[in-house]
N, C-alpha and C positions, 0 to 999 in steps of 0.2 A: 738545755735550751738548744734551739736550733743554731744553725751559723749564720742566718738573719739576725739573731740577739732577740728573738719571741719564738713564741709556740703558736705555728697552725691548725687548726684542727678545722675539718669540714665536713658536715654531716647532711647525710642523706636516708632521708625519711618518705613518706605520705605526707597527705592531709591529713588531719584528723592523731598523729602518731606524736606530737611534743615535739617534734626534731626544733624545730624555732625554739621550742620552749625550750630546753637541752642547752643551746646554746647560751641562750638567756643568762640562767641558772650558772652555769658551769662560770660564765666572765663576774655574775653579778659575785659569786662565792669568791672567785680568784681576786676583785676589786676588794672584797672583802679581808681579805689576806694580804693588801698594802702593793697588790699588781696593776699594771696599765689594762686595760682589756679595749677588745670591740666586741660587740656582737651582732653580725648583718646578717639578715632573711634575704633569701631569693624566692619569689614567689613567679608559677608561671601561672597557670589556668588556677580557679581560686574555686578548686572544688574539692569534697571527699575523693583522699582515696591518689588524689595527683600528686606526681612526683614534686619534692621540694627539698632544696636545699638549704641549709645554712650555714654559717662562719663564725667563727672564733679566734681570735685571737688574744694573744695573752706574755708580756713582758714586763723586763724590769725597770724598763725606761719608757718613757714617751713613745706611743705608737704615730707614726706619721703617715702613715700607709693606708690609705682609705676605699681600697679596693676589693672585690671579691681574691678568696686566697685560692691559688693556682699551684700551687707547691705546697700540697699541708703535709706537715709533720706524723698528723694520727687524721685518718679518715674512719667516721661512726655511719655504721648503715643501720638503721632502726629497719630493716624489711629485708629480706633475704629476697623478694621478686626483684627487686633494685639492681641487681647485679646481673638478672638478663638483658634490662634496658638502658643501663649506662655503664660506663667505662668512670665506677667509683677508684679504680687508682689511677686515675688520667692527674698527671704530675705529681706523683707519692714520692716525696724525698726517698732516695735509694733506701737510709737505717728505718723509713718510717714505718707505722703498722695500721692495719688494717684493724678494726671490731666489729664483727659481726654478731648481730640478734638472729639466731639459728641455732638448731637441736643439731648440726654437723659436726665434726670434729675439726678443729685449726685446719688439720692436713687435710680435708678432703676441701674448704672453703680457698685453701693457699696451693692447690692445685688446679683449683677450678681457674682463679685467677691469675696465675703465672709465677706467683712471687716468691719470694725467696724463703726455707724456715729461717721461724721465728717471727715472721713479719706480718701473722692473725692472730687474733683470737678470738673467742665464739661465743655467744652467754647466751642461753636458751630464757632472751628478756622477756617475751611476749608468756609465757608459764610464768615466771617472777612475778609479772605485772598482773597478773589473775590472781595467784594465788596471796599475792599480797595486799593488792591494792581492790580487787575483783572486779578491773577491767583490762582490756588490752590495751594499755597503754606504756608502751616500752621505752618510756624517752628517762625516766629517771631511774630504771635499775641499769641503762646502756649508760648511764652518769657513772654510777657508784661503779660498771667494768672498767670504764677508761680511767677513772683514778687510781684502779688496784693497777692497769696496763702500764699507765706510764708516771705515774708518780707525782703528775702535774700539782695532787695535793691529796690529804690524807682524805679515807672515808670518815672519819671523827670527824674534820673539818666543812663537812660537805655535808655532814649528818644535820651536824650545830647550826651551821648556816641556812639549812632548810628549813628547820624547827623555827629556824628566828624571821623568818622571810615571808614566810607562809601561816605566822599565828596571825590571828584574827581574819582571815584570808578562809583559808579553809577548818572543817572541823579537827578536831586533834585525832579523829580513826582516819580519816585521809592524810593528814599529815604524818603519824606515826605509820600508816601503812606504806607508805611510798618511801620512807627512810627504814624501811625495813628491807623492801625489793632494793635501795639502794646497799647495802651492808652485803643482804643473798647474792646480788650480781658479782658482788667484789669477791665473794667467796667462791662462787661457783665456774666464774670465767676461769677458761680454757686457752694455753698457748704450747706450743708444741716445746 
């Protein structure tokens, strides 16, 4: 845990990309697992394709803080264009890390950005999400990376809890494809 006493995480997506939904997901599994959570949307212009933020957070005690998070722990970019138009590690706790959805290596994404090794890593989501789910929809295999990244909770537990979340919701081929791309992302992310 952070030296706040929770975990921030803030994720930066499209429209149209799950980044909201990610968030969603990531606090409703972590509440699920007996934690405090939030999960807040930033929404600007409300079309495909526009930049959008969201927020996470996640503790073992009472969250009190009902703010946009300013200092995350893990920052998720579901879009590799993301990173020419905003300053995604704008207040990155110094140990925190960076997840990129991009075919680049940690080291070429953790030079582009200035940061220090160790503090990227890279899951080539948007092919996960094709070839699992057979759309570009990269918000749930960039879930299953951040859980292999930082620990916040197991892929099992995030598998289970999707399964349970998402029955009678969607059909069991989009449900089992999408905790497929989540399991692939965990396997296949990359940190220097």
């Amino acid at each position: 845990m952070s030296k706040k006493g929770m975990v921030e995480v803030r994720w930066h997506s499209r429209a149209g990309q799950g980044g909201v939904t990610a968030a969603k997901v990531l606090a409703e599994t972590s509440m699920a697992l007996g934690k405090f959570v939030q999960a807040i949307p930033e929404y600007g212009a409300e079309r495909e394709g526009a930049p959008v933020k969201a927020y996470t957070r996640i503790s073992d005690s009472p969250i009190v803080v009902h703010t946009q998070v300013t200092d995350p722990d893990y920052v998720v970019v579901l879009d590799e264009t993301l990173l020419d138009i905003e300053d995604v590690t704008e207040g990155l706790a110094p140990e925190g890390k960076v997840i990129v959805n991009t075919s680049k290596s940690p080291e070429e994404v953790r030079k582009r950005l200035g940061l220090e090794p160790g503090q990227v890593a890279t899951v080539d989501a948007t092919s996960i999400s094709i070839e699992c789910i057979g759309r570009p929809i990269p918000n749930t295999p960039m879930i299953g990376a951040l859980a292999r990244v930082t620990g916040l909770l197991s892929v099992e537990e995030l598998a289970e809890d999707f399964r349970k979340k998402f029955s009678g919701k969607l059909s069991d081929r989009v449900i089992e494809g999408n905790v497929r791309a989540i399991q692939k992302a965990a396997e296949e992310v990359r940190t220097e």
